[in-house]
C-alpha positions in Angstrom: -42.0 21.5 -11.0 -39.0 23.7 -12.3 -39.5 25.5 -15.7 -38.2 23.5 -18.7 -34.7 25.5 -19.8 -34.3 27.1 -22.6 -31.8 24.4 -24.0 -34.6 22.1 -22.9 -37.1 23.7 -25.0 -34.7 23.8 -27.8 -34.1 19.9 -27.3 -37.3 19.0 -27.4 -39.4 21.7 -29.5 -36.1 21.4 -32.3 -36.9 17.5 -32.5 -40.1 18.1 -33.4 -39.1 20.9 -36.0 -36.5 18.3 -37.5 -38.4 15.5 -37.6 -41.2 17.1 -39.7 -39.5 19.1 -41.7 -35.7 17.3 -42.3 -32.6 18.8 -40.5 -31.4 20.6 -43.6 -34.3 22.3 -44.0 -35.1 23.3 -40.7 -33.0 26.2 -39.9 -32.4 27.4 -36.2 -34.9 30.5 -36.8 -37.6 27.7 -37.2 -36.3 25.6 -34.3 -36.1 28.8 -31.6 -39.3 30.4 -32.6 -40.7 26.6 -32.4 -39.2 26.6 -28.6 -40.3 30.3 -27.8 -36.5 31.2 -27.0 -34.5 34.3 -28.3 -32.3 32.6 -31.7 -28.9 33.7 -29.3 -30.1 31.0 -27.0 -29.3 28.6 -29.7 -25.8 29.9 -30.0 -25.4 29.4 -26.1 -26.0 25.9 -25.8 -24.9 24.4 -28.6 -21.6 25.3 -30.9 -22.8 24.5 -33.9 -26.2 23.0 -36.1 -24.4 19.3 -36.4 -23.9 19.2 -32.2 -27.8 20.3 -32.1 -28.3 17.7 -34.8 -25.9 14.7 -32.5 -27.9 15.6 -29.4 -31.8 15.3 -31.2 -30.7 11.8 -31.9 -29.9 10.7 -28.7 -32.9 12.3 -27.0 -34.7 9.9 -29.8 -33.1 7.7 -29.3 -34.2 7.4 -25.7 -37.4 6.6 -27.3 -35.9 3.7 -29.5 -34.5 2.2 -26.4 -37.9 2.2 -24.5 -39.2 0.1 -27.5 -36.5 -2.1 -27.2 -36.5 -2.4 -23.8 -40.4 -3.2 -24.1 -40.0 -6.0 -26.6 -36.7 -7.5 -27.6 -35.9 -7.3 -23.9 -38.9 -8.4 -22.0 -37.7 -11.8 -20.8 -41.9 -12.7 -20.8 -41.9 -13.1 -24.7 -39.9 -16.2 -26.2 -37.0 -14.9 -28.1 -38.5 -15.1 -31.6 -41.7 -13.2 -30.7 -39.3 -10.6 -28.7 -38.2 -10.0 -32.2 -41.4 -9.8 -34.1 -43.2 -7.4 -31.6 -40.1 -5.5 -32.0 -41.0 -4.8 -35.8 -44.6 -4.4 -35.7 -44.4 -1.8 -32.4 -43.5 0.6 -35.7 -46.8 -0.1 -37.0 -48.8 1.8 -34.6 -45.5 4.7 -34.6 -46.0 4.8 -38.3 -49.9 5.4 -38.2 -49.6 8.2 -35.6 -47.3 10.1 -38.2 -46.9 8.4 -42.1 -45.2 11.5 -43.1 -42.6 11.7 -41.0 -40.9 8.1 -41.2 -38.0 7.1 -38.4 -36.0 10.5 -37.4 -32.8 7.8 -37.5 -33.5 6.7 -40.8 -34.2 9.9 -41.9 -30.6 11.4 -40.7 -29.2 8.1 -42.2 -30.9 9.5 -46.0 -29.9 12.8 -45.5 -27.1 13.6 -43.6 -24.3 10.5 -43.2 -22.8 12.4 -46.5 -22.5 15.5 -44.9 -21.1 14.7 -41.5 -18.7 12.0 -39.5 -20.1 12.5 -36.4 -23.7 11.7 -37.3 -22.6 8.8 -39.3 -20.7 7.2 -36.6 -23.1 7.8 -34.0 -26.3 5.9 -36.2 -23.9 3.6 -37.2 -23.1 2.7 -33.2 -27.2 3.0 -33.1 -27.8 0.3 -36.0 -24.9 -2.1 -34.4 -26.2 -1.7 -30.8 -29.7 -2.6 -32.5 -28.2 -5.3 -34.4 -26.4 -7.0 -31.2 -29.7 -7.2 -29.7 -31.6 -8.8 -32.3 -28.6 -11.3 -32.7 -29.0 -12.1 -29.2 -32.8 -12.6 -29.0 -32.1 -15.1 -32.5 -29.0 -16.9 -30.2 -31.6 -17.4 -27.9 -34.0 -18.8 -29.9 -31.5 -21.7 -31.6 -30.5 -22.1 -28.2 -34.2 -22.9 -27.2 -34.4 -25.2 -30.2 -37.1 -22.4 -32.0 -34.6 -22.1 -34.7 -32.2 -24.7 -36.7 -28.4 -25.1 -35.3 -26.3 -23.2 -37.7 -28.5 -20.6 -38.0 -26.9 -17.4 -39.8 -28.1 -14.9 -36.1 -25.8 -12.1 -36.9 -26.4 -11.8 -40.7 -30.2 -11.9 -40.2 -30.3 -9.3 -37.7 -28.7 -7.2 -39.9 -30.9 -7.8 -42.4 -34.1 -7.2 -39.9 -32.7 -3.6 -39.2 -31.8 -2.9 -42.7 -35.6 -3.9 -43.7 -37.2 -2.9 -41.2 -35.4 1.2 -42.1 -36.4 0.0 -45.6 -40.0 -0.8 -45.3 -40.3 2.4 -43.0 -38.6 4.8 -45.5 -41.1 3.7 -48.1 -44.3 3.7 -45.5 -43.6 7.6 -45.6 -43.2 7.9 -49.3 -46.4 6.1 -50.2 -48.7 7.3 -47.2 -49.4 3.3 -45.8 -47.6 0.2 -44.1 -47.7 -2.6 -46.7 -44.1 -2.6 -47.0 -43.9 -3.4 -43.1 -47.0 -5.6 -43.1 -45.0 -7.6 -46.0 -41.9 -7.3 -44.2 -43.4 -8.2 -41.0 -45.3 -11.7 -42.7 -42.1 -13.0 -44.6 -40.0 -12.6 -41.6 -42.5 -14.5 -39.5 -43.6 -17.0 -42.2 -40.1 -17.5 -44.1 -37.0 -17.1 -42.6 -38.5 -17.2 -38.9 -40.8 -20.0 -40.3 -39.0 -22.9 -37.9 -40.2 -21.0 -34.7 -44.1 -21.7 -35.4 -45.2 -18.2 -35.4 -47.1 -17.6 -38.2 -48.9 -14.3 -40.2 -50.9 -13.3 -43.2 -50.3 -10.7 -45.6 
């Protein structure tokens, strides 16, 4: 097997050094000496901290779409529960690592402010997410699990706005009762037609 390069290394050693510490604070000395690379390799494979910053997201991303691909997209599931194992699959994320919350919602927080490209590129993260969900709830009106008229686009917003929510707050107070509560109402209340139900 072929040594990992060093913008490899960077890649994946910088992710972690980001998603601990937040991008602004984790400066490029932390991320080379967290790869074992000389800091001008930095400066060779990427042009500047935001591209470094645009390419950690996607490489998390990757991970992102595996959960999607595992859940909202496994045709096995009816559409509803697609959706549902969708949001508690961050349970067990969020157990592994309170403290460190969703590395998208954490560059949502901290840098959308600061630069364009970052912004767009959650915000094409969010929609893609968001098209998804829609379809899974489409599915599920179609399927008769939910009421005709049912308002598919507005709630999957919602569930991705939440769900970044009820994350964001697991990190700030060290549990998951926001995404347990999050979880229950969406199954019990405005998923309630579908007969899945869940306690608090």
């Amino acid at each position: 097997m072929a040594k990992p390069s060093h913008r490899e290394k960077i890649l994946t050693e910088g992710l972690k050094v980001v998603h601990e510490r937040g991008f602004a604070c984790a400066s490029v000395r932390d991320i080379v000496h967290a790869a074992g690379v000389p800091q001008g390799s930095f400066t060779n494979h990427f042009v500047s901290k935001e591209a470094f910053g645009l390419e950690i997201i996607d490489l998390y991303f990757e991970s992102t779409r595996a959960r999607v691909n595992e859940t909202l997209l496994d045709a096995a599931l009816p559409p509803v529960q697609r959706v549902l194992s969708y949001v508690d699959c961050h349970k067990g994320l969020l157990e592994s690592g309170l403290h460190k919350g969703c590395l998208l919602g954490n560059f949502t927080a901290e840098s959308t402010e600061h630069s364009e490209p970052i912004r767009l590129r959650l915000a094409t993260i969010y929609e893609w997410l968001c098209d998804i969900i829609c379809n899974c709830l489409d599915e599920a009106v179609s399927a008769g699990d939910l009421p005709d008229g049912f308002k598919s686009r507005q709630v999957a917003l919602f569930i991705v706005s939440s769900l970044q929510g009820a994350v964001l707050l697991a990190k700030a107070q060290r549990n998951t009762q926001a995404l347990d509560g999050f979880s229950a109402i969406l199954a019990n209340s405005v998923l309630r037609d579908c007969g899945v139900n869940r306690v608090f």
